[in-house]
Backbone as CSV, one residue per row, in Angstrom:
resi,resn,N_x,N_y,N_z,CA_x,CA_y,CA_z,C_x,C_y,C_z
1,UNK,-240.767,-17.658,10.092,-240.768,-16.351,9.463,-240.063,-15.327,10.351
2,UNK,-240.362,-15.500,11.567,-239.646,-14.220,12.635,-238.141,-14.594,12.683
3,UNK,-237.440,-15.714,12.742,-236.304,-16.383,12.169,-235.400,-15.863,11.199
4,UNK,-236.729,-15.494,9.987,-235.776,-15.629,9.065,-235.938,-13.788,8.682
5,UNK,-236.545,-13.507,9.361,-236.362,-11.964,9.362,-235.299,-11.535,10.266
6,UNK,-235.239,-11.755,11.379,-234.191,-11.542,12.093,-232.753,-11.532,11.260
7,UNK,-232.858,-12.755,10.642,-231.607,-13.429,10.035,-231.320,-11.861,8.807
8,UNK,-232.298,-11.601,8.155,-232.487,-11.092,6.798,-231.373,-9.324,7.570
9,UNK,-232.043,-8.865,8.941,-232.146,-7.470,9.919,-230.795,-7.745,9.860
10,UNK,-229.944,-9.117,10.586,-228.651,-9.101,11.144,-227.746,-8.752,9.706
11,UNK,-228.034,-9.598,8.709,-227.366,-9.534,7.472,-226.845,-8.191,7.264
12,UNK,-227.920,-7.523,7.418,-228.130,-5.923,6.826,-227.324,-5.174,7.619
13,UNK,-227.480,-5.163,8.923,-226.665,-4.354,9.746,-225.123,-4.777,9.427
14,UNK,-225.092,-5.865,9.596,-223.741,-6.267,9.539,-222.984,-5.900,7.308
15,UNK,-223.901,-5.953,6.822,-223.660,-5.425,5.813,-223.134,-3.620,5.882
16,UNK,-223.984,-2.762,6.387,-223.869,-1.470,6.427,-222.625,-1.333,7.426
17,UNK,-222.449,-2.525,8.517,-221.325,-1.912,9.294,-220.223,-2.260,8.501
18,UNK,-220.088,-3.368,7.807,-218.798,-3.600,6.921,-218.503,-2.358,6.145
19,UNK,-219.095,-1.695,5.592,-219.056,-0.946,5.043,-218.640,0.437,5.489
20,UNK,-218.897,0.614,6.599,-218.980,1.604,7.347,-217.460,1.530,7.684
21,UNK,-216.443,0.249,7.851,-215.726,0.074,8.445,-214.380,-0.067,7.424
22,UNK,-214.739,0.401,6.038,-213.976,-0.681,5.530,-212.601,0.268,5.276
23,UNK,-211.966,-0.496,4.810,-210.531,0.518,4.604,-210.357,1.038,3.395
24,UNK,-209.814,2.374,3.716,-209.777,2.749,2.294,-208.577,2.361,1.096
25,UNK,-207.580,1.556,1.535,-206.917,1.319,0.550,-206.419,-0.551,1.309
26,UNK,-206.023,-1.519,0.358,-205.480,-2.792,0.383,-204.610,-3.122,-0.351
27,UNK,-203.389,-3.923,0.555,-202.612,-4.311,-0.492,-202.984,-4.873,-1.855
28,UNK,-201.948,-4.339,-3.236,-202.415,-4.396,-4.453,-203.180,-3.418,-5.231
29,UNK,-203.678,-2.500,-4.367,-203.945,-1.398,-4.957,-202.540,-0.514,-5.669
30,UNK,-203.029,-0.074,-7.034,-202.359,0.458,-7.917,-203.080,1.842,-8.721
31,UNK,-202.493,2.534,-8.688,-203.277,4.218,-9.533,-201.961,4.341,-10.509
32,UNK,-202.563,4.993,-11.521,-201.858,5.239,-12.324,-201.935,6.772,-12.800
33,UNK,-201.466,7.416,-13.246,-201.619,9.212,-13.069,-200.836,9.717,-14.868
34,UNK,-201.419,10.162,-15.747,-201.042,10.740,-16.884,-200.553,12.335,-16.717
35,UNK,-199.522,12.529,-16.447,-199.532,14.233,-16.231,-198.926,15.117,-17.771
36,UNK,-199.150,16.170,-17.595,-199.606,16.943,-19.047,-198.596,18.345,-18.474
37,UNK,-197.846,18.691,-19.289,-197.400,20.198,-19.480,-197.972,20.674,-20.481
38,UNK,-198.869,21.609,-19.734,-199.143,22.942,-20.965,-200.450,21.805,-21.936
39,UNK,-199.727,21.963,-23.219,-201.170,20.659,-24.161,-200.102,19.634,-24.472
40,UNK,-198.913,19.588,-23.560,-198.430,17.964,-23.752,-198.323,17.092,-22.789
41,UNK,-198.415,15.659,-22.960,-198.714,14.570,-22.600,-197.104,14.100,-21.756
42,UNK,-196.201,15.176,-20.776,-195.470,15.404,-20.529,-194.763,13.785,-19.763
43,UNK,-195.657,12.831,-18.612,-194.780,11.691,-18.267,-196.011,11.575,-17.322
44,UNK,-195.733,10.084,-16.792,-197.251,9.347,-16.200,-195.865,8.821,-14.690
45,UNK,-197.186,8.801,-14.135,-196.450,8.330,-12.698,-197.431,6.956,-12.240
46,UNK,-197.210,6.026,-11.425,-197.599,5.406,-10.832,-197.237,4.734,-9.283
47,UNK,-198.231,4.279,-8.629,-198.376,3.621,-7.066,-198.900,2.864,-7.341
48,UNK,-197.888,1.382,-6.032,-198.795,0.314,-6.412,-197.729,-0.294,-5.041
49,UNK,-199.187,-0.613,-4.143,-198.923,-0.698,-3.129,-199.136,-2.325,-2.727
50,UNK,-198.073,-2.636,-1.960,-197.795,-4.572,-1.629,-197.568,-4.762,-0.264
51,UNK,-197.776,-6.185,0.544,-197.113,-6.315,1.592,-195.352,-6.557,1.578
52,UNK,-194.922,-6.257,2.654,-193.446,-6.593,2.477,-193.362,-6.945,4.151
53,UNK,-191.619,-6.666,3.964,-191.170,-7.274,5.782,-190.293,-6.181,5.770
54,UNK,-190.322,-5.857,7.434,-188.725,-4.860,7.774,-188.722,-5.358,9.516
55,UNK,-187.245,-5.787,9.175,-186.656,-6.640,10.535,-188.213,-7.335,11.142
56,UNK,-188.186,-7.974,10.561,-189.700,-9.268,10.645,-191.119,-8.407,10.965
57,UNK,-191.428,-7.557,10.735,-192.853,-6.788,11.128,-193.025,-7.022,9.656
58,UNK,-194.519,-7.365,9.325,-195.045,-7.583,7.856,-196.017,-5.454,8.160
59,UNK,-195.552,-5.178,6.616,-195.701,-3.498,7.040,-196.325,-3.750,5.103
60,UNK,-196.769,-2.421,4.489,-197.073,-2.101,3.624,-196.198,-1.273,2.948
61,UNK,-195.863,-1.472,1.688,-194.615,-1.283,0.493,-195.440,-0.372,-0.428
62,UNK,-195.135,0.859,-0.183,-195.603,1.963,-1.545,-194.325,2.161,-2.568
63,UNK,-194.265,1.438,-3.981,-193.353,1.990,-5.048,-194.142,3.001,-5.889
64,UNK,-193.139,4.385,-5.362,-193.987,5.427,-6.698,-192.890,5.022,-8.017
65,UNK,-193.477,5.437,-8.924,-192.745,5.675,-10.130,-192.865,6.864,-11.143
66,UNK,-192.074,7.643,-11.661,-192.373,8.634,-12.800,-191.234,8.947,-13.368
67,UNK,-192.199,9.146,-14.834,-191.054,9.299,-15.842,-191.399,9.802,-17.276
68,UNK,-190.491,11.078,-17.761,-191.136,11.919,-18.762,-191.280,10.417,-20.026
69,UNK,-191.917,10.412,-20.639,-192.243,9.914,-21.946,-192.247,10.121,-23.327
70,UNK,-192.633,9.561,-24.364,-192.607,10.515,-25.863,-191.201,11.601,-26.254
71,UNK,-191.736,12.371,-26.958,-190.993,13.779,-27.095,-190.174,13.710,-25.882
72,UNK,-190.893,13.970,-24.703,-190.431,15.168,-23.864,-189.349,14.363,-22.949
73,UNK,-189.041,12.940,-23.317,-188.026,12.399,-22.994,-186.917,12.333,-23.521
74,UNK,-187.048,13.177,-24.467,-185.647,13.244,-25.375,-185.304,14.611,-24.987
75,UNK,-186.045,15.540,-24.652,-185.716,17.099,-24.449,-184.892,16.873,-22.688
76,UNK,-186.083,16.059,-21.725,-186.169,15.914,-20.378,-186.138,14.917,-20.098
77,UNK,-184.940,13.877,-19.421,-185.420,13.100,-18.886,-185.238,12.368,-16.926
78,UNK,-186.983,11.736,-17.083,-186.772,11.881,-15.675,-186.889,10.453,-15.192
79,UNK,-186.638,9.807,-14.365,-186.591,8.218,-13.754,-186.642,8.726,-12.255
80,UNK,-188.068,9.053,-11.326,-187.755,8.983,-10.313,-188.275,7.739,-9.522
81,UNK,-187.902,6.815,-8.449,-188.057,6.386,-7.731,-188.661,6.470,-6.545
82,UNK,-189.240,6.320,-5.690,-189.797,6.663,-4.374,-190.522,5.327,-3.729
83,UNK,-189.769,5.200,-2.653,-190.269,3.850,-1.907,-190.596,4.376,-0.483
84,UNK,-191.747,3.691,0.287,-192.584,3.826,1.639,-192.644,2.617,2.435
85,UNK,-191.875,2.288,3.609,-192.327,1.268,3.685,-193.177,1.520,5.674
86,UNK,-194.438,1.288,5.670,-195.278,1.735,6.604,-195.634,0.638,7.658
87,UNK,-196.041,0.983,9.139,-197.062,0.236,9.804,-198.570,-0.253,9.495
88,UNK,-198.800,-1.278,9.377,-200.585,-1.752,8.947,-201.157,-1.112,9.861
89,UNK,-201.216,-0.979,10.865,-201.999,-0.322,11.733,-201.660,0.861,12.183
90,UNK,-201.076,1.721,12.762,-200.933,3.023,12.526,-200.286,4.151,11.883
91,UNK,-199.829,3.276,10.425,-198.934,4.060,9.576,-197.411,4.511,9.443
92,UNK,-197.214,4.306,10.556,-195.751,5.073,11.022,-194.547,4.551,10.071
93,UNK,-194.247,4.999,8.973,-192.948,4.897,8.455,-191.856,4.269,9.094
94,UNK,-191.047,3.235,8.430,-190.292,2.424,9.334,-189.225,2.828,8.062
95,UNK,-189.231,2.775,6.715,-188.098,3.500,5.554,-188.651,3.804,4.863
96,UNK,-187.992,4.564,3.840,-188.214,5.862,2.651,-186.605,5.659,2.014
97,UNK,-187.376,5.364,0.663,-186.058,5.664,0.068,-186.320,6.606,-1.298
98,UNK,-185.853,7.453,-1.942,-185.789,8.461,-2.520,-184.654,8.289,-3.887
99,UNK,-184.621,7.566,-4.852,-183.661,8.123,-5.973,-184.779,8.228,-7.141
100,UNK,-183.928,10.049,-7.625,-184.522,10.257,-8.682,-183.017,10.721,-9.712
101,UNK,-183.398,11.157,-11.111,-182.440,11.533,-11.928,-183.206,12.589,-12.662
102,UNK,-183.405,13.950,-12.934,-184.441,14.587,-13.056,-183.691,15.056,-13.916
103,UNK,-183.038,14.882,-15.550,-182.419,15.897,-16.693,-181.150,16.135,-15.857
104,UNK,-180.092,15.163,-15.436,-179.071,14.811,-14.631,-178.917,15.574,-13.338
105,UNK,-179.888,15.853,-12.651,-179.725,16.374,-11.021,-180.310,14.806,-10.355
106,UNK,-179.427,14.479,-9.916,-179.461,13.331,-9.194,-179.841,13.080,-7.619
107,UNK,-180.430,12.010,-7.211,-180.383,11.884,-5.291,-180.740,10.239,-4.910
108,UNK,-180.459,10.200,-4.277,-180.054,8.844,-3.856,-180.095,8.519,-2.610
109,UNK,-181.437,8.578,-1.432,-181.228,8.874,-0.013,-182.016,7.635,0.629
110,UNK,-181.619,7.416,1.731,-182.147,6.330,2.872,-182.760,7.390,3.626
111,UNK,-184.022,6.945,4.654,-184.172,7.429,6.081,-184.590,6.010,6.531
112,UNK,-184.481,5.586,7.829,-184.728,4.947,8.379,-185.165,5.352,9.722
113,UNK,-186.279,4.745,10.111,-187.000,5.722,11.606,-186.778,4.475,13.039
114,UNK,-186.459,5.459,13.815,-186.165,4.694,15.199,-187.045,5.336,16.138
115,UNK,-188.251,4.889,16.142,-189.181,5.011,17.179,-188.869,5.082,18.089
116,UNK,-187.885,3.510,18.946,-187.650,3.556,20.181,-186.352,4.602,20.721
117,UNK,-185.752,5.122,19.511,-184.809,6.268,19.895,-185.203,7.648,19.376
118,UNK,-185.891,7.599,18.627,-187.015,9.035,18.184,-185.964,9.843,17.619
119,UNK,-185.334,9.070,16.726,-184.483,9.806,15.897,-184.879,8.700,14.638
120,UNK,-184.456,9.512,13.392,-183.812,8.802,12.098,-182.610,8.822,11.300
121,UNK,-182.304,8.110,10.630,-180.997,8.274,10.054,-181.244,8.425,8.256
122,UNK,-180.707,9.686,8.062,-180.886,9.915,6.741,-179.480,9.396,6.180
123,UNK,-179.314,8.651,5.058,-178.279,7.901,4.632,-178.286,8.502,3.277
124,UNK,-177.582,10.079,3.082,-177.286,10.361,1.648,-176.012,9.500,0.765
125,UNK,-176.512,8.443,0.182,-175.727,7.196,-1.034,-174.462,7.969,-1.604
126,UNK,-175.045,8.949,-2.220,-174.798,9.584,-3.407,-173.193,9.843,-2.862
127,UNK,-173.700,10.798,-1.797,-172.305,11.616,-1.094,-171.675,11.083,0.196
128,UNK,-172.279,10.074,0.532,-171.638,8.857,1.364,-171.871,9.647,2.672
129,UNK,-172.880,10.438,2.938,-172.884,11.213,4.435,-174.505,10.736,5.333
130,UNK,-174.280,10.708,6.389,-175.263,10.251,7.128,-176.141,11.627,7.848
131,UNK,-176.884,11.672,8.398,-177.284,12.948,8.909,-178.203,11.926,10.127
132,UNK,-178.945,12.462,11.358,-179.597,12.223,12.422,-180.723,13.327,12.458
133,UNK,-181.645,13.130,12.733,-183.163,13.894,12.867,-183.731,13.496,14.248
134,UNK,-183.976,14.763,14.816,-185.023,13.736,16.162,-186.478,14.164,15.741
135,UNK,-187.092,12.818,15.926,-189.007,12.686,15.740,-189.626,12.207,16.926
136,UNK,-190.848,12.369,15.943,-192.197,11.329,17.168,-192.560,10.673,16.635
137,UNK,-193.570,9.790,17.163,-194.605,8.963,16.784,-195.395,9.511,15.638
138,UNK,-195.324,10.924,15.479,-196.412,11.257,14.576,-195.467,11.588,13.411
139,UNK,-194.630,11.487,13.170,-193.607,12.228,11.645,-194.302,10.829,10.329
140,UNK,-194.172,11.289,9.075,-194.743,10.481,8.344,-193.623,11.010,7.435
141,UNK,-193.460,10.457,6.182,-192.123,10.731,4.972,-193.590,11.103,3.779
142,UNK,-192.315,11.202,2.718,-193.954,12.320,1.619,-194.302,11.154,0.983
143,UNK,-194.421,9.739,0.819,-195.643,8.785,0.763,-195.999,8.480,1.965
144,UNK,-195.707,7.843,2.974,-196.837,7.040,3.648,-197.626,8.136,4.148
145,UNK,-197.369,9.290,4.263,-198.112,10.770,4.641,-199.432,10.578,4.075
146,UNK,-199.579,9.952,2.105,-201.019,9.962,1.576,-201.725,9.247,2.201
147,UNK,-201.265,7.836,2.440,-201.936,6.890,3.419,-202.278,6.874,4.408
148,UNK,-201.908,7.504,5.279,-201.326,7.848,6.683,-203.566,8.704,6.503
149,UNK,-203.385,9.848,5.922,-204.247,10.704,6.069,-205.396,10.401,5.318
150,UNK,-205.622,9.157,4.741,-206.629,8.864,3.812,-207.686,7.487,4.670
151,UNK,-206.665,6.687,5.731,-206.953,5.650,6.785,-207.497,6.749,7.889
152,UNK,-206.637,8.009,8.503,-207.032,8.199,9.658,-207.544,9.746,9.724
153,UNK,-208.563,9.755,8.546,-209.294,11.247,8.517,-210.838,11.055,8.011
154,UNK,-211.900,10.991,8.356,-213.029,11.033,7.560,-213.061,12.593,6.891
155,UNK,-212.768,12.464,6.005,-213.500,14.211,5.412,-214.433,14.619,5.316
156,UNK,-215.889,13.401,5.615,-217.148,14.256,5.412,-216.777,15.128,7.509
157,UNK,-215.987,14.916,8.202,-215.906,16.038,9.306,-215.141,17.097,9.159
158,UNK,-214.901,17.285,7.891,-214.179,18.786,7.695,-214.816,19.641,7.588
159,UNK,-214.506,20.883,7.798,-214.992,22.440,7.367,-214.400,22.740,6.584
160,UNK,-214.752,23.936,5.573,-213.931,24.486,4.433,-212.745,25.062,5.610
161,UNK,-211.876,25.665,4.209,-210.854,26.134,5.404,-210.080,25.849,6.987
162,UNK,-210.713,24.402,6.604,-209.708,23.577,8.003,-208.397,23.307,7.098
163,UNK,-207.587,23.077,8.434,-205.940,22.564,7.865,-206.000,20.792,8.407
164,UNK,-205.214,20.151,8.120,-204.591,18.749,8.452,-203.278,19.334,8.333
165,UNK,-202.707,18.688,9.683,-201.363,19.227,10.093,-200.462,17.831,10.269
166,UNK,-199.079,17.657,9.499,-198.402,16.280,9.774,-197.240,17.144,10.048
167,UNK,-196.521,16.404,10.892,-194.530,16.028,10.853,-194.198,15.606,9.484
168,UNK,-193.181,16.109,9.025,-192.742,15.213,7.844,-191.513,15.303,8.006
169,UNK,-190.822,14.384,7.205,-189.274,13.874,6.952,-189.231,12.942,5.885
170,UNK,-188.311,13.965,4.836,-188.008,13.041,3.546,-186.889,13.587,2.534
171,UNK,-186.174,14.618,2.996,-185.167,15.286,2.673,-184.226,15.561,4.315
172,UNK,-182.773,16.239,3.402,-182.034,16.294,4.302,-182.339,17.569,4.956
173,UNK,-183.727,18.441,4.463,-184.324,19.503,5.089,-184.507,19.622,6.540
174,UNK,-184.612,17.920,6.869,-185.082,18.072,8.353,-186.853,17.754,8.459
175,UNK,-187.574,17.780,9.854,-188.442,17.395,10.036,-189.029,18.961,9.701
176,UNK,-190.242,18.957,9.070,-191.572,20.499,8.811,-193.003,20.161,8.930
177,UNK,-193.466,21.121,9.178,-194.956,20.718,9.405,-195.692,20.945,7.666
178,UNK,-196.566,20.030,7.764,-197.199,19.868,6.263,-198.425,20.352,6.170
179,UNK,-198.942,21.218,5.525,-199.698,21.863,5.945,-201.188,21.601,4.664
180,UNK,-202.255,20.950,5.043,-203.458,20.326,3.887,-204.500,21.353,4.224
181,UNK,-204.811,21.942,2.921,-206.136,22.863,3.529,-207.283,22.332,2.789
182,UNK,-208.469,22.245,3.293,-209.612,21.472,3.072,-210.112,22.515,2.221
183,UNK,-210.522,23.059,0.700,-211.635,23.894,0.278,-212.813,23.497,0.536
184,UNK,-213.010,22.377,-0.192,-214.715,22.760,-0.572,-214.810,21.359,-1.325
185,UNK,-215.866,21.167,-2.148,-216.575,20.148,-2.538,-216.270,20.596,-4.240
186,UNK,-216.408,19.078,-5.058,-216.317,20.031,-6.158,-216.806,18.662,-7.560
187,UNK,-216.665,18.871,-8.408,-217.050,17.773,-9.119,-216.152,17.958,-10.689
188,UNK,-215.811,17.124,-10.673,-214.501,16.501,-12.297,-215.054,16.024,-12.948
189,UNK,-214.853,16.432,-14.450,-215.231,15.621,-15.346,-213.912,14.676,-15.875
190,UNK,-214.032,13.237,-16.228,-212.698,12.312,-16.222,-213.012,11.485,-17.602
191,UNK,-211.915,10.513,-17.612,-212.192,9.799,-18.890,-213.268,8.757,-18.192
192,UNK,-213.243,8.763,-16.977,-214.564,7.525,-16.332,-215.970,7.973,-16.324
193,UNK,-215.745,9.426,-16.220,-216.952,10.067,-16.365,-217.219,11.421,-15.189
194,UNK,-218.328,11.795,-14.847,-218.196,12.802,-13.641,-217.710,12.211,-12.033
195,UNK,-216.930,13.147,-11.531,-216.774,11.946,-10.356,-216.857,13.251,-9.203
196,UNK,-217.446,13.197,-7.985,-217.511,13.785,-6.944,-216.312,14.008,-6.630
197,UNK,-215.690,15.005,-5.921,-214.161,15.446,-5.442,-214.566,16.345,-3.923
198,UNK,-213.545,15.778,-3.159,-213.211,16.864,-2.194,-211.923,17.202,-2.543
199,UNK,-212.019,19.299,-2.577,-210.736,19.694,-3.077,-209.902,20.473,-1.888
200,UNK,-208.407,20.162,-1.916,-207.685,20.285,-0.741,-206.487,20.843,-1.454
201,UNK,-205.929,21.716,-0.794,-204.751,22.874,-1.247,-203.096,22.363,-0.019
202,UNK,-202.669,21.352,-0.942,-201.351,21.324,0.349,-200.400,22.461,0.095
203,UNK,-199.896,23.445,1.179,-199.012,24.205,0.955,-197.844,23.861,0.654
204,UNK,-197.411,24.652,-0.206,-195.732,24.439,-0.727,-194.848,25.621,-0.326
205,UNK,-194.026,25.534,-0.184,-192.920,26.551,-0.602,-192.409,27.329,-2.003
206,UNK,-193.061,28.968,-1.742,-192.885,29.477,-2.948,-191.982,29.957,-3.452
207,UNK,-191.099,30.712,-4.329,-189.839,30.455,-4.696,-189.402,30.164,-6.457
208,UNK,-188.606,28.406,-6.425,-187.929,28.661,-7.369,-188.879,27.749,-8.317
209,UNK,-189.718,26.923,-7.422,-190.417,26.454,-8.370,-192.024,27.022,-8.452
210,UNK,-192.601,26.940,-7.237,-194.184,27.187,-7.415,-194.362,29.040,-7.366
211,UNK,-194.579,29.100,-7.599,-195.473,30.424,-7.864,-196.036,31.048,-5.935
212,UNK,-196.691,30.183,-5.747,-197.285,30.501,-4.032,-196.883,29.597,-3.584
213,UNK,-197.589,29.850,-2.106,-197.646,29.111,-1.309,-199.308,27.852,-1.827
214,UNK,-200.132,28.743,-2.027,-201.008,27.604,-2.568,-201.833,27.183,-3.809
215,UNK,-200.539,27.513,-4.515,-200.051,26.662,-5.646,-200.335,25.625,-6.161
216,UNK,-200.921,24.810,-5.706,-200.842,23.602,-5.632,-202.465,23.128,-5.312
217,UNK,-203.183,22.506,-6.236,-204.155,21.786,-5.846,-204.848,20.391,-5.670
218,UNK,-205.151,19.836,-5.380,-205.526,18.770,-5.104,-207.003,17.892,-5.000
219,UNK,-207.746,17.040,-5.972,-209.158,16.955,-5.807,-208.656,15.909,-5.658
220,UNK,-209.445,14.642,-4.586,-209.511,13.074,-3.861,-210.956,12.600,-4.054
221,UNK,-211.288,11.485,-4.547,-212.285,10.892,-5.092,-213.061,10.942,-3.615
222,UNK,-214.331,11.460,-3.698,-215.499,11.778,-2.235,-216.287,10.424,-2.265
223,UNK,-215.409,9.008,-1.938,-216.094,8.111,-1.557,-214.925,7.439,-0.308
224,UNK,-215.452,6.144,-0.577,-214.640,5.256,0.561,-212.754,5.010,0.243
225,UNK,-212.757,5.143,-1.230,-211.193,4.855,-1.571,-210.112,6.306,-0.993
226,UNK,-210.509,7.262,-1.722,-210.629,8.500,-1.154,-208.993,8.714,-1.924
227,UNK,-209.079,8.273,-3.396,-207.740,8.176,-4.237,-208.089,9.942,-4.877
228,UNK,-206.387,9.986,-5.048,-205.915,11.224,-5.980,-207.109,11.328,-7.710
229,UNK,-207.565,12.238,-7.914,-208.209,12.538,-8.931,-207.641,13.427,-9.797
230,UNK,-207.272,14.178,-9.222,-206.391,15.391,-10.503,-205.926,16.160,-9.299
231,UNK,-204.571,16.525,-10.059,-203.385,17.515,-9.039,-203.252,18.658,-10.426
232,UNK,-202.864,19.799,-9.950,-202.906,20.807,-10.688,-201.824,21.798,-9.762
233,UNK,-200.597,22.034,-10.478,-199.553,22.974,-10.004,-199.626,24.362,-10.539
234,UNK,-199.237,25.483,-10.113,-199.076,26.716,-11.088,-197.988,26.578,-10.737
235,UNK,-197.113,26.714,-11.931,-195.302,26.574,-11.092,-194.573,28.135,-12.122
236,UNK,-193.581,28.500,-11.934,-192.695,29.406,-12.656,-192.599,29.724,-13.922
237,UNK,-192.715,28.292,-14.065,-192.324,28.823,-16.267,-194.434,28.082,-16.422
238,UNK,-194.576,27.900,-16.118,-196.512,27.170,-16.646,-197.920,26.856,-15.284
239,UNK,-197.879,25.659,-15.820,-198.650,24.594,-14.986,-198.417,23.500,-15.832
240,UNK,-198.675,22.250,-13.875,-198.760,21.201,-14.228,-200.005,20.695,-14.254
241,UNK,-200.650,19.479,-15.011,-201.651,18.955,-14.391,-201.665,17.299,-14.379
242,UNK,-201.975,16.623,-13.466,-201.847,15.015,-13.321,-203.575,14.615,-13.134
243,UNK,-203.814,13.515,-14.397,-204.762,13.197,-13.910,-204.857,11.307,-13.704
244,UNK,-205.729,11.032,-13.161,-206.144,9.776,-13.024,-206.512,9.173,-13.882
245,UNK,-205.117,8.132,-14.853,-205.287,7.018,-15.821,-205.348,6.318,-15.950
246,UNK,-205.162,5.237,-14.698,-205.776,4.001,-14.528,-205.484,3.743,-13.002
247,UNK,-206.271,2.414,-12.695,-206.393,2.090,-11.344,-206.813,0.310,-11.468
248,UNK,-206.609,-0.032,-10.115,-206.869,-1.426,-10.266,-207.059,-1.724,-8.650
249,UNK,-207.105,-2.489,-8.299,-207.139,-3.142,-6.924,-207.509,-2.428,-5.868
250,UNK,-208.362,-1.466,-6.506,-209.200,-0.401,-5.289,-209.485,-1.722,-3.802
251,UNK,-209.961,-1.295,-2.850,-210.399,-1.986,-2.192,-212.424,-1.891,-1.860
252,UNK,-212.446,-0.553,-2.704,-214.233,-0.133,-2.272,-214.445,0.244,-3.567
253,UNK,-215.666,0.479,-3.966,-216.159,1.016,-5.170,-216.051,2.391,-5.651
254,UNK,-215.226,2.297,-6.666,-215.088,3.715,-7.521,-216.332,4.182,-8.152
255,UNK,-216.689,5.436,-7.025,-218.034,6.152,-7.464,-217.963,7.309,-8.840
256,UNK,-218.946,6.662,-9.655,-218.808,7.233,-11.069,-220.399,8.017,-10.700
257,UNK,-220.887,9.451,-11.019,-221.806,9.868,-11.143,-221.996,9.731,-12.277
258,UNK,-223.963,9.257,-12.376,-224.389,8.876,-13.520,-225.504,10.108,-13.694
259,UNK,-225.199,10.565,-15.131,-226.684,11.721,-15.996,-227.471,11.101,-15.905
């Protein structure tokens, strides 16, 4: 009996530490995102993340995808592309590739990151020109950035009104600091049902498209996956809103609050 209690104690701990430990996203995970202009059903985006290889390191492969749909593909149409390809263990972007066609404004770009020379090479296709960036260890491109901060942040240690601060590089803009502001706690109602949210404000640049600087909102499912829930833009001519339409290959349990 003292045996098999012991046995029953170790189980448990080692249960709660798995858990404690686990990652928030695995290859094969896929989200899917319905976004809406105004009261239309404007174009759906998706991620769906795989292992791959770059110059023999096995790294993690983010393909985004989006693209107007219905109607609003005959008025607008958009085919963008977006590829990530990351470190398993500390994230670091190794390429980014970028073609979109947005109602014929076109782009077509490489970066490729050189750690051991702390530069990258942006390879604009389109216009056959190369450009050079110097980085660090810490620069991330605008996907592996989600990952990047979803592996190496617990949010139950935030305060309202804290920032998360990254390097970024993913235009021929050059390297900028990215700036995530933590609000508050908050709760969504979804087609899954109510779901807990921590809501976070990334700053943008205000101007020709957004309205502000924080413009832009952001609620992330308040469990272990710690996936996109609804994005909400105020932009120039409206708002956008993207919500969460399907998912698959979570790696932890999608917490649904139950009435």
């Amino acid at each position: 009996m003292k045996n098999f209690l012991l046995l029953i104690f170790a189980i448990a701990i080692n249960t709660v530490q798995a858990q404690e430990d686990s990652e928030p996203f695995k290859s094969g995970e896929w989200l899917k995102f319905r976004i809406h202009y105004g009261i239309f059903n404007a174009s759906s985006a998706t991620l769906h993340l795989t292992n791959d290889n770059v110059n023999g390191k096995s790294v993690y492969k983010v393909r985004g995808e989006g693209k107007t749909t219905g109607a609003a593909r005959v008025f607008y149409k958009v085919d963008d592309v977006y590829e990530s390809y990351f470190d398993k263990e500390d994230g670091k972007p190794y390429k980014f590739v970028r073609k979109i066609d947005e109602g014929g404004y076109t782009k077509d770009m490489e970066i490729n990151f050189d750690y051991k020379n702390k530069k990258a090479e942006l390879n604009d296709i389109k216009h056959g020109k190369k450009q050079n960036f110097t980085i660090t260890n810490k620069v991330q491109d605008l996907i592996s950035a989600f990952y990047y901060i979803r592996k190496n942040y617990d949010f139950n240690d935030l305060t309202e009104g804290e920032f998360i601060k990254l390097d970024m590089l993913y235009d021929d803009d050059g390297v900028y600091q990215f700036k995530l502001k933590y609000v508050g706690i908050d709760t969504l109602k979804t087609k899954y049902g109510k779901v807990a949210c921590l809501k976070f404000r990334p700053y943008v640049q205000s101007g020709r498209v957004f309205k502000e600087e924080e413009s832009l909102s952001l609620w992330v499912s308040n469990d272990q996956n710690k996936i996109p829930i609804r994005i909400k833009a105020d932009i120039a001519v409206g708002s956008i809103k993207a919500d969460l339409d399907g998912y698959n290959g979570l790696n932890n349990q999608f917490k649904i609050i139950m009435d």
